[in-house]
C-alpha positions in Angstrom: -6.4 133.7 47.5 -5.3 130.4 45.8 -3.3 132.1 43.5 -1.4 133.3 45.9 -0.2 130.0 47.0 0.0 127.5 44.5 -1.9 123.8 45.0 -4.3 126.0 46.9 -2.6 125.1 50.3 -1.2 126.8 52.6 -0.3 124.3 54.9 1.4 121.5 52.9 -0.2 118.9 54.6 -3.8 120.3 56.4 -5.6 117.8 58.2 -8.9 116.4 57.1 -11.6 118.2 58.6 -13.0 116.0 61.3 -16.4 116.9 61.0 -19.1 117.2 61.7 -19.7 120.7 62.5 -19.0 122.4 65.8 -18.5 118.9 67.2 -14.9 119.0 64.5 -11.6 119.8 63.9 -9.9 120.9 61.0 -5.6 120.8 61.5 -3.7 123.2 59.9 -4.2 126.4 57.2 -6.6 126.5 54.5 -7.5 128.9 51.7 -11.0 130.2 51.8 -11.5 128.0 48.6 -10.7 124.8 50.3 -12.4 126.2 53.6 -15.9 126.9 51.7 -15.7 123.4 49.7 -16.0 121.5 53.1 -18.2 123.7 54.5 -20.4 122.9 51.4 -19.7 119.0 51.8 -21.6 119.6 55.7 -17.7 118.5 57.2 -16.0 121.6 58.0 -16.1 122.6 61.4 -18.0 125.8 62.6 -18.5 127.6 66.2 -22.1 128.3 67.2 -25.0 128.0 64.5 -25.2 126.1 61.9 -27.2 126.1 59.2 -29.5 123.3 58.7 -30.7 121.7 54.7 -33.7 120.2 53.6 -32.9 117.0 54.1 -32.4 117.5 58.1 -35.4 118.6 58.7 -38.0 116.9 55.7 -38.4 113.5 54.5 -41.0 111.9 51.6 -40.6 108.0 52.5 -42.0 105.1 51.3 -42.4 102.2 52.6 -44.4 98.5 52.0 -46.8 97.4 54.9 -45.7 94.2 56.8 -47.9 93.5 59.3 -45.0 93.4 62.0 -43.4 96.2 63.8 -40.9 98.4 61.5 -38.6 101.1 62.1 -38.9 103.6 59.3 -35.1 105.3 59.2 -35.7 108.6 56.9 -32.5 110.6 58.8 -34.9 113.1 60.5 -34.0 113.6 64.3 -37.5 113.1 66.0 -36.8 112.7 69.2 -34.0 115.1 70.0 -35.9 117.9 67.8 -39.1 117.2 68.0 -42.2 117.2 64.7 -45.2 115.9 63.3 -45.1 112.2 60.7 -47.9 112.2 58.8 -48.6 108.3 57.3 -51.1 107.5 54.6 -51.7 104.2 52.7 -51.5 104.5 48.8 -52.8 101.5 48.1 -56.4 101.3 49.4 -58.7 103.8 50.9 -57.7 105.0 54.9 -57.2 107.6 56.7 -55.0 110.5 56.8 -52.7 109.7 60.1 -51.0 112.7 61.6 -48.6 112.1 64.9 -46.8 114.6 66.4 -44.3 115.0 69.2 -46.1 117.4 70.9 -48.4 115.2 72.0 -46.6 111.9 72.2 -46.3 108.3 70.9 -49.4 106.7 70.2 -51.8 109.5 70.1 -53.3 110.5 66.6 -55.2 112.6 64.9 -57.3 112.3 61.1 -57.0 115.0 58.9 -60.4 113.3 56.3 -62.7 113.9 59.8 -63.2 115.8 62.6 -62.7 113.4 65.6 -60.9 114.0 68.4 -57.5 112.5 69.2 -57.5 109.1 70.0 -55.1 106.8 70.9 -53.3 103.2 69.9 -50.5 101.5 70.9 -49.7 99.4 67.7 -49.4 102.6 65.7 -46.8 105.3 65.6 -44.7 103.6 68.8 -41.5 106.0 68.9 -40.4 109.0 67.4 -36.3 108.1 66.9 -33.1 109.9 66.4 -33.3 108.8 62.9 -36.9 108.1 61.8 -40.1 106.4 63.7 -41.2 103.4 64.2 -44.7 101.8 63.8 -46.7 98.6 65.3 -48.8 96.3 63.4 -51.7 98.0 63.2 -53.8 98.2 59.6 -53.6 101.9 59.4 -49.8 101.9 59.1 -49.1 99.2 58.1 -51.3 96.8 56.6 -49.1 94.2 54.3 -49.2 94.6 51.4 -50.2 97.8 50.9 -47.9 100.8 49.8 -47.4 103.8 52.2 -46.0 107.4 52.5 -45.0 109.0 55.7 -44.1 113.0 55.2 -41.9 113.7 58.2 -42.0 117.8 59.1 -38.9 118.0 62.0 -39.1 121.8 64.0 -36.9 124.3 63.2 -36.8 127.9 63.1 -38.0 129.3 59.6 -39.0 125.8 58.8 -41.9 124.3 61.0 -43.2 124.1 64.8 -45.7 122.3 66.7 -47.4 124.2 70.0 -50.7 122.9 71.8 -52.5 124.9 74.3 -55.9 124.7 76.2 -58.6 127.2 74.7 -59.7 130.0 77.2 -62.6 130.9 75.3 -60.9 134.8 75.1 -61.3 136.6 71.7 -57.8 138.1 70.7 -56.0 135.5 72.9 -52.6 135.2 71.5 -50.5 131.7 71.2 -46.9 131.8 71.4 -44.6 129.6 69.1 -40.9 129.0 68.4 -41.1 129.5 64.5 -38.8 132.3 64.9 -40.2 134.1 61.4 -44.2 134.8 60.7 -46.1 131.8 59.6 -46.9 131.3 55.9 -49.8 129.1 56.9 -50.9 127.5 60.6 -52.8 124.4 61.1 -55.2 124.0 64.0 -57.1 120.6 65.2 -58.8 120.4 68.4 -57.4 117.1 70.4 -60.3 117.1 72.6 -63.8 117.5 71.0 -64.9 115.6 68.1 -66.8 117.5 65.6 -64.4 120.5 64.9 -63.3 121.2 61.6 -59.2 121.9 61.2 -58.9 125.4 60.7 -56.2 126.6 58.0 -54.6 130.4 58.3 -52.9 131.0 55.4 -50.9 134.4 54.4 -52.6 134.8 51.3 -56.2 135.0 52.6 -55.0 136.6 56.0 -56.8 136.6 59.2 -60.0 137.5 58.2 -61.0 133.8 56.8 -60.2 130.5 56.4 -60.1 127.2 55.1 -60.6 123.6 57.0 -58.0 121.0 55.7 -61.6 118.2 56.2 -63.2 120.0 53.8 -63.5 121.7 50.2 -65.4 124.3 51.1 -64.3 127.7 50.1 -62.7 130.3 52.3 -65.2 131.1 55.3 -64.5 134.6 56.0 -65.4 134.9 59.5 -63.4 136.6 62.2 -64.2 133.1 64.5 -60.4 132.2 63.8 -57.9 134.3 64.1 -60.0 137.5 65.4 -58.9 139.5 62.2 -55.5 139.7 63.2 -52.2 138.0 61.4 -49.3 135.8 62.8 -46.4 137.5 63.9 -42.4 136.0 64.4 -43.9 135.2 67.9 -47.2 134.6 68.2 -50.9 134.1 66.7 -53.6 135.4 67.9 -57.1 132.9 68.1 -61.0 133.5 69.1 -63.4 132.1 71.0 -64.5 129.4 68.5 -64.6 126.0 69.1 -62.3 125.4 66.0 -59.7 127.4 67.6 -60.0 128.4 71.5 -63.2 126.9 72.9 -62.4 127.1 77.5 -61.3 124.1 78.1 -60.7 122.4 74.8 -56.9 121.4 74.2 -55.5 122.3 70.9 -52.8 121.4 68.6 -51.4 123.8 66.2 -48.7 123.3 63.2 -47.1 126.1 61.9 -45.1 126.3 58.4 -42.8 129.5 57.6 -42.6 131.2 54.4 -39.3 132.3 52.5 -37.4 132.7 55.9 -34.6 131.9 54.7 -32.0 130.4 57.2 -30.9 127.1 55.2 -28.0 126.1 53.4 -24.7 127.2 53.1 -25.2 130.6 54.0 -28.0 130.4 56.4 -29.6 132.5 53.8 -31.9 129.9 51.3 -35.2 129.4 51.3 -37.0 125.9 51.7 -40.8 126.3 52.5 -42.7 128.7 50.5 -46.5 129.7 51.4 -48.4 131.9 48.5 -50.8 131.5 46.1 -51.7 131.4 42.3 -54.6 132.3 39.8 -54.9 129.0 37.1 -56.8 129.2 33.9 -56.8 125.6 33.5 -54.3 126.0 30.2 -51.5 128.1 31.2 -47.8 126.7 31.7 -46.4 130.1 33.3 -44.2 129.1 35.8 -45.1 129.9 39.7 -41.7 130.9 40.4 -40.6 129.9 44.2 -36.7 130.2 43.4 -36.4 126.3 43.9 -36.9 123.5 42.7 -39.9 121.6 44.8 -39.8 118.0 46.0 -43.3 118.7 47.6 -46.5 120.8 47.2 -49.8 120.7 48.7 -52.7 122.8 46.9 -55.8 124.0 47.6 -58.8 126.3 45.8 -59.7 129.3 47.7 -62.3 130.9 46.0 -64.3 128.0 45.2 -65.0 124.4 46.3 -62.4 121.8 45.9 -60.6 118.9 47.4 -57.0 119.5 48.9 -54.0 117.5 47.2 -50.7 116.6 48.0 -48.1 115.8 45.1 -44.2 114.7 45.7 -41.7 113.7 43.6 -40.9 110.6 45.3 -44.4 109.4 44.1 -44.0 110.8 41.2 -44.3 114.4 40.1 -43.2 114.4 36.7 -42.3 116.9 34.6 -44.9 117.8 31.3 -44.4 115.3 28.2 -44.3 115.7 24.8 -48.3 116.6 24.7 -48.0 119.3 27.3 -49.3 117.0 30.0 -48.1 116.2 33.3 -49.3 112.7 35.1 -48.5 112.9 38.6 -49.6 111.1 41.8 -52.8 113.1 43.9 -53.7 111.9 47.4 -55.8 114.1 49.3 -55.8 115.0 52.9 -60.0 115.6 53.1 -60.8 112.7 51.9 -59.3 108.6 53.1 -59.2 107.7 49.3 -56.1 105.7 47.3 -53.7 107.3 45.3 -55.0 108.3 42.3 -53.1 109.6 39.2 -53.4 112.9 37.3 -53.7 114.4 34.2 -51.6 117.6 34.0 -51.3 117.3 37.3 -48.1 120.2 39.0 -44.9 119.8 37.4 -41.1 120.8 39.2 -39.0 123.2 37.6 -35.6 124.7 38.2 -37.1 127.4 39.9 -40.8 126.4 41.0 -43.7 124.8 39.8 -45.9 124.3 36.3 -49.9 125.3 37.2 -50.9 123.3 33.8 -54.2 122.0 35.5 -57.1 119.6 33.4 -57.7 117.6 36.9 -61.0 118.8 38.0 -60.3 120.6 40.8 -57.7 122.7 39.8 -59.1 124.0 36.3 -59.7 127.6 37.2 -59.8 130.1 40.6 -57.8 131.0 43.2 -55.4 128.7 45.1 -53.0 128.7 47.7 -50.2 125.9 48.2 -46.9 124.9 50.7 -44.0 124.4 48.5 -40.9 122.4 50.1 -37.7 122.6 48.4 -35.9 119.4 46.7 -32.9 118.3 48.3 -30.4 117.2 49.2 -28.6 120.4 49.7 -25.6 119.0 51.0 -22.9 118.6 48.8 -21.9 114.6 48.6 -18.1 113.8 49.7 -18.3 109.8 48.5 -18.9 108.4 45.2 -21.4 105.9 46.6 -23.7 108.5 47.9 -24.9 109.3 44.1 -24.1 106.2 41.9 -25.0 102.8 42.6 -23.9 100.0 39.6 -26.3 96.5 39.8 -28.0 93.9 38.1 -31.9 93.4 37.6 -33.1 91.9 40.6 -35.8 89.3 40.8 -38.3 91.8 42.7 -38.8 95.4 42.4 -37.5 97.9 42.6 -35.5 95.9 40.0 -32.3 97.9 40.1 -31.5 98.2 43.8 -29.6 101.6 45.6 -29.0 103.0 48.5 -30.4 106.1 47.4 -33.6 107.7 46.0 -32.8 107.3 42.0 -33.0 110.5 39.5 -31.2 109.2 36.9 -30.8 105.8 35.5 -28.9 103.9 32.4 -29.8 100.9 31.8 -29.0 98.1 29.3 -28.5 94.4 28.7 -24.2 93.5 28.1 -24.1 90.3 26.7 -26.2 90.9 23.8 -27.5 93.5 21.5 -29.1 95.6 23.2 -30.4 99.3 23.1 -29.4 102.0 25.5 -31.7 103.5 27.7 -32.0 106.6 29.7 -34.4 107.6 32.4 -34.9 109.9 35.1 -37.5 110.4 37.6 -38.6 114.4 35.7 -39.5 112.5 33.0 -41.5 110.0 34.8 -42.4 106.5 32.9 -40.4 107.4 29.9 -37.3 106.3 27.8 -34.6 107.9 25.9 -32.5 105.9 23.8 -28.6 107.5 23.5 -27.9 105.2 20.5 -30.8 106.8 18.3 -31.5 110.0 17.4 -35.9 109.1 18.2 -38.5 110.5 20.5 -38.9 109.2 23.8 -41.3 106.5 24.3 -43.4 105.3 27.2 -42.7 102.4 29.4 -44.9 101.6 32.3 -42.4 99.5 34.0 -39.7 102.7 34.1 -40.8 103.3 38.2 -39.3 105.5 40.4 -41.7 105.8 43.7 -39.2 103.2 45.6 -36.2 104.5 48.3 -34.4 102.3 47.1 -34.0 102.2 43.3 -36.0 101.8 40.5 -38.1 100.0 37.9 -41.0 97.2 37.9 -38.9 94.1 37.6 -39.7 91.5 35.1 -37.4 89.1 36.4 -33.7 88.9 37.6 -31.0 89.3 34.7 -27.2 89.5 36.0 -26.6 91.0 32.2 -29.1 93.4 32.2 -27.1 96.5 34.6 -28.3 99.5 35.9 -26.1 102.9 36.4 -28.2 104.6 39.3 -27.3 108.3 39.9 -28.8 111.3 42.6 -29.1 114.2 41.8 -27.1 116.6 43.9 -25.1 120.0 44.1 -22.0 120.3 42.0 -22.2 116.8 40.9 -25.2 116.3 38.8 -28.5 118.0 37.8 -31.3 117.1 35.5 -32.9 120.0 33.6 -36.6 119.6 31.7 -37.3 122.6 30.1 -39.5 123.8 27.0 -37.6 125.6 24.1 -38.9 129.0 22.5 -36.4 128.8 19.1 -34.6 131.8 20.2 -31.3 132.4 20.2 -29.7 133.0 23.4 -32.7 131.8 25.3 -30.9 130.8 29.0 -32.6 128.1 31.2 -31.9 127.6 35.2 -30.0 124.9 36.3 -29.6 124.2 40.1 -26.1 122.2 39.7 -24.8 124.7 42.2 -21.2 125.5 40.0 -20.9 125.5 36.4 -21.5 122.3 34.2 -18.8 120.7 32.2 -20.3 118.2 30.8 -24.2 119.0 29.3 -26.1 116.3 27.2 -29.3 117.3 25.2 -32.3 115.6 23.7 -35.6 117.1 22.1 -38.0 114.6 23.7 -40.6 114.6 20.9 -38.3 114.6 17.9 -36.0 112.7 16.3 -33.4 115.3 16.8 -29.9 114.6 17.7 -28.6 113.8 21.1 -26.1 117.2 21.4 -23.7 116.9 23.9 -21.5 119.7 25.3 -18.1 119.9 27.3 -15.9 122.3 28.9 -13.0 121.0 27.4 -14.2 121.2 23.8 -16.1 125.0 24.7 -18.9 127.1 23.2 -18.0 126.8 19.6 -18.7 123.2 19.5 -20.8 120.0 19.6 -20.5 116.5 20.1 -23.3 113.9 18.6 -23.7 111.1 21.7 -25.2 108.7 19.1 -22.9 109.3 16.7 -18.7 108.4 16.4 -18.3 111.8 15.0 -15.3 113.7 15.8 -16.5 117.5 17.4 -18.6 119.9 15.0 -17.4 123.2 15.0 -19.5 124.5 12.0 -22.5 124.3 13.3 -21.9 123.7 17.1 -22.0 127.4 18.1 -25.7 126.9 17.3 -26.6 124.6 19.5 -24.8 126.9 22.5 -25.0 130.2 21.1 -21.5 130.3 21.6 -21.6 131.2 25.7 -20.8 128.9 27.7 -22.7 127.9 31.3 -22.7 129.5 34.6 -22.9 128.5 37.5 -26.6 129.1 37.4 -27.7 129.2 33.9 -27.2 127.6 30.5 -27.6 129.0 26.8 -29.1 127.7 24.2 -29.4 128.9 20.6 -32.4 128.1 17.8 -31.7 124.8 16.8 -34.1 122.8 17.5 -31.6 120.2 18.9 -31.6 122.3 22.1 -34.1 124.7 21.8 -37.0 123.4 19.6 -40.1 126.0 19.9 -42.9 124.8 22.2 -40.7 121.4 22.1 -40.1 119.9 25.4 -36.5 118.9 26.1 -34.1 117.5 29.3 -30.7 118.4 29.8 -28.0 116.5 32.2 -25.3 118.1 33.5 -22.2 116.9 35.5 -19.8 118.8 37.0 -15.9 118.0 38.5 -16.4 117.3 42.3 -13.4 116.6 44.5 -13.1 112.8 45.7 -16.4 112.4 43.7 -16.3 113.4 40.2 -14.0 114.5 37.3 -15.0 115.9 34.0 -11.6 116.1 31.7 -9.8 115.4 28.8 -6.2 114.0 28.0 -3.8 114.0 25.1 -3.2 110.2 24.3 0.3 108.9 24.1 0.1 106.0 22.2 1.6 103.9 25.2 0.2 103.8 29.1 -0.6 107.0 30.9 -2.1 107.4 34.1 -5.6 110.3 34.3 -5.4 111.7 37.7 -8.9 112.6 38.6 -8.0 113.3 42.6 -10.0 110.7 44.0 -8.5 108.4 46.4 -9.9 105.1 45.9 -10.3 105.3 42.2 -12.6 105.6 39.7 -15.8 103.3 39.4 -17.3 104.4 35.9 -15.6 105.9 33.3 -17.3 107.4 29.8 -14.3 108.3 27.2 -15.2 109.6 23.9 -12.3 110.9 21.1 -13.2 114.3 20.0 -10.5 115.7 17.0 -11.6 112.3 15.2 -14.1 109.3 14.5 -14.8 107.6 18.0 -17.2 105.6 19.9 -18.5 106.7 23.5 -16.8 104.1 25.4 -18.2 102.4 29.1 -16.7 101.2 31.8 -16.8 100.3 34.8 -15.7 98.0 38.5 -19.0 95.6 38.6 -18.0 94.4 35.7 -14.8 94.9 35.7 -11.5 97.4 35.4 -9.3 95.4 36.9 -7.2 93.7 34.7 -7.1 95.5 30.7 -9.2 92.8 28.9 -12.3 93.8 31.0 -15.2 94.8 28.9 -17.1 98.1 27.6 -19.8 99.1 26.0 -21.1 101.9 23.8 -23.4 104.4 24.7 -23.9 104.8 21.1 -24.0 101.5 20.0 -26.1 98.4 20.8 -23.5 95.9 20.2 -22.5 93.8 22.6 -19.7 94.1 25.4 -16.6 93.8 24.4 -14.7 91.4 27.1 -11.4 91.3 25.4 -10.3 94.9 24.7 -11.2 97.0 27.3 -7.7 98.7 28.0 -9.0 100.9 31.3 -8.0 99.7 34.5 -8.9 101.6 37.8 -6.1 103.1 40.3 -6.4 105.1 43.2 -6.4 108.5 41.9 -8.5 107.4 38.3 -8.0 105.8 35.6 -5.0 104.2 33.7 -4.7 103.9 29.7 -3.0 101.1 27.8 -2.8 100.9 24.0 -1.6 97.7 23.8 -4.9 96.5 23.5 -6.8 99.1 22.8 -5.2 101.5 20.7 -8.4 103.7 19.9 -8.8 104.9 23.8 -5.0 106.9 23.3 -3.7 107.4 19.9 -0.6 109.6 20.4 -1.6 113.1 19.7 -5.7 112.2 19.9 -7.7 114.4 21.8 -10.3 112.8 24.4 -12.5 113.9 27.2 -14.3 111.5 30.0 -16.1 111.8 33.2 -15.3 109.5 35.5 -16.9 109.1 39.2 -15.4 107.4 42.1 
């Protein structure tokens, strides 16, 4: 349709939508293309149901005990919607804490036992509109210590808490508000101490199952859920004390499985409930069709303790020796966190089942997979890149985001450049060398707020903080095979533009692709090197990205065999993001990347000749033309006098008075700049 009317408007001057949701307006004619970018973005205005995401309904959030009353703010609409918080401290051993709703402020219940509900008043004190708030009581918030709350909001196809009063009838059916059969139900008694938390879970059906208290194996025993499975609308119980004992009051939390009903189209999936067979060695894949931010596993043939992994703790991807170290707390048991080895790994489209911890080496398990979000597509800059300095406590580079991706390096004097993201857990890339990634325990990511152990507060030493987030930026671990035309998933959400490579465990180049340059090339990011076209088709095998999916060919720059690897890709986002290129004019020029307050960080490389990768950026400066940059490939020191890129609302401007190299007349460059 938009080439029907060119700009892509068909009113000259539409309205900004005025958001959100049915609650907007949106002024004037669109195209469909502008239509579905805002409805992406969560702004444009719709009639009737909306879709929900992830992140409106599921929050992993940390937070550090004080020993005074705090409101935890994780987004998640408690008390409008309704859902369960489940709190336990990291630090030290205690109890699993699980608060719901349902039953109201103060009352909770332990997930490591089998006592009844109980109740305190300097717990969980309100569910909010945005979050929950606690009291000063040890369990929740001892200070010091280090604590996660999982926050599980209802929503159709997503989660739903009911109670009821057991009437001791077998084949008595329980009515719920799931609105899609249950993957997997929970059920505590509230009432009577001594009764295990029965687990129904689709892939042992109603003729067993687990408790959550306990390793035990599947009981199969028609006690539970008299033989019979869950339907959209109900779930049928027996007369056993775990489940529907007359008189006893229950509590029952129900998770859905691949209903669909999220995202754009109301049509993605965001909880899956199924089940695996590990052989303690493999690295096949579980394929969900996402990429999880949380899992929680169990053995079903066999004893074995429960676990719950997350990314925000840390749920790395597999290093260079095949491993994956990964944070385990277990809901049977009121240890600590404890870490890993080969421990679940995220992929693009599920989850690794690489296993050496001991109670995942071989059997039968079953698991709860939540997707990763966000799903929303981000309208502001700030909402994915944060620019600081080391602070003097940690997390040492401070956001207002969870951080995926981080550069890091020290200005003022020579200094390496780093790279880190949270797949590759407490390791470092260097973009000025072509070397193997190397380990560095104070690379931490298991804050909400930023990143790194600090060792001290350094207004030199920056940090580039980036989120991960549809058709902006994804991160992409993967493990080459050495074949040509070998594709791996991305879940960018459009096609890349921009694509940087690195072989983890080799000294292999840094390969960096770009939409401007094509298929049939390759820049080096450590190198000044003008674009290789003789052996760049190679690295791509000559097809460019979808929207989906990237190609890689046999070099072992991109797709080593067995070698592990990690991709980043960026994208062109309205008002957010611009990947490009421009002709230089050997005066001033002007790059119009269509943002409105202009552009915040800026990487320009040359590309038909010899050039450095240059930095820049509005902390330190882009204001007046002798601001600095640095290299990405280079660990020389900021240069304060030359810099030659000023911000302006729309981009970027270009002066060669100064700084002739950044546009030569007739030189060919590319950048990504974000606003």
């Amino acid at each position: 349709m938009s080439k029907r009317y060119p700009g892509g408007i068909i009113t000259k001057n539409p309205a900004t939508p005025t958001g959100p949701y049915e609650n907007g307006t949106a002024p004037g004619i669109w195209t469909l293309e502008q239509q579905m970018q805002f409805k992406q973005q969560g702004v444009w205005p719709l009639a009737g149901n909306v879709a929900p995401y992830i992140e409106d309904v599921f929050s992993t959030y940390l937070y550090t005990g004080t020993g005074a009353a705090q409101t935890i703010t994780n987004g998640i609409d408690l008390s409008g919607k309704g859902g369960l918080v489940w709190i336990k401290n990291r630090t030290q051993a205690s109890d699993n804490l699980v608060f719901d709703t349902a039953r109201g402020i103060y009352k909770r219940l332990i997930t490591n036992g089998t006592s009844a509900e109980a109740s305190n008043t300097e717990m969980l004190t309100a569910f909010n509109s945005n979050g929950f708030s606690i009291g000063d009581n040890g369990g929740v918030n001892n200070s010091p210590d280090n604590f996660v709350s999982w926050t599980f909001r209802e929503q159709p196809k997503f989660f739903d808490v009911v109670t009821y009063t057991g009437d001791g009838t077998a084949g008595r059916t329980v009515a719920h508000n799931l609105g899609s059969v249950p993957g997997c139900i929970i059920v505590k008694s509230t009432s009577n101490a001594g009764t295990n938390w029965a687990v129904y879970h689709r892939s042992i059906g109603g003729t067993g199952a687990l408790f959550l208290n306990s390793t035990l194996a599947t009981q199969v025993d028609n006690d539970f859920w008299n033989d019979v499975n869950p339907t959209s609308t109900v779930f049928t119980v027996r007369a056993s004390s775990a489940t529907n004992a007359t008189g006893y009051t229950y509590v029952a939390y129900l998770f859905a499985h691949d209903a669909g009903g999220f995202g754009l189209t109301g049509t993605d999936n965001v909880i899956s409930c199924g089940s695996y067979t590990g052989d303690g060695s493999s690295f096949t894949p579980i394929t969900l069709g996402y990429e999880p931010q949380w899992l929680m596993v169990k053995r079903s043939d066999g004893v074995g303790n429960w676990a719950i992994f997350d990314t925000t703790r840390g749920m790395p991807t597999f290093d260079s020796t095949g491993a994956a170290y990964g944070q385990i707390l277990r809901p049977n048991l009121a240890l600590q966190e404890t870490t890993g080895n080969a421990t679940p790994y995220p992929v693009s489209t599920g989850f690794g089942q690489h296993y050496a911890d001991g109670d995942f080496t071989t059997g039968n398990f079953i698991y709860i997979a939540i997707r990763r979000g966000p799903m929303k597509v981000p309208t502001v800059g700030t909402s994915v890149l944060n620019i600081t300095t080391s602070a003097g406590t940690s997390p040492a580079y401070v956001s207002s985001f969870p951080v995926d991706f981080a550069y890091r390096r020290q200005v003022t004097g020579t200094s390496d450049n780093y790279f880190h993201t949270r797949l590759q857990g407490a390791k470092t890339l260097y973009p000025n060398y072509n070397v193997a990634e190397n380990d560095d325990s104070n690379v931490t990511w298991d804050y909400q707020n930023g990143m790194f152990t600090s060792t001290g507060a350094n207004a030199n030493q920056y940090g580039w903080l980036m989120r991960r987030a549809p058709s902006f930026m994804d991160v992409v671990c993967y493990r080459g095979n050495g074949t040509s035309g070998a594709t791996q998933t991305h879940n960018l959400g459009v096609t890349p533009e921009l694509m940087i490579f690195k072989a983890r465990a080799s000294s292999d180049a840094w390969i960096v692709y770009t939409a401007p340059t094509g298929n049939a090339g390759a820049l080096y990011l450590s190198s000044t090197a003008a674009l290789e076209t003789a052996g760049g088709p190679g690295y791509f095998n000559n097809t460019t990205p979808t929207s989906t999916q990237f190609t890689v060919g046999n070099y072992t720059s991109t797709n080593p065999s067995g070698g592990t690897m990690v991709a980043y890709l960026f994208a062109t986002l309205a008002g957010v993001s611009k990947v490009g290129s421009y002709t230089g004019n050997g005066t001033t020029q002007t790059i119009d990347c269509g943002f409105t307050g202009g552009a915040r960080f800026v990487i320009i490389k040359r590309t038909d000749a010899s050039g450095g990768w240059y930095v820049y950026d509005t902390v330190r400066g882009m204001t007046v033309l002798t601001d600095p940059y640095v290299f990405l490939n280079s660990n020389a020191v900021q240069v304060a006098t030359l810099g030659s890129v000023t911000t302006v609302s729309t981009g970027f401007a270009l002066n060669s008075t100064i700084l002739a190299a950044i546009n030569e007349s007739g030189g060919n460059y590319i950048f990504l700049a974000i606003a």
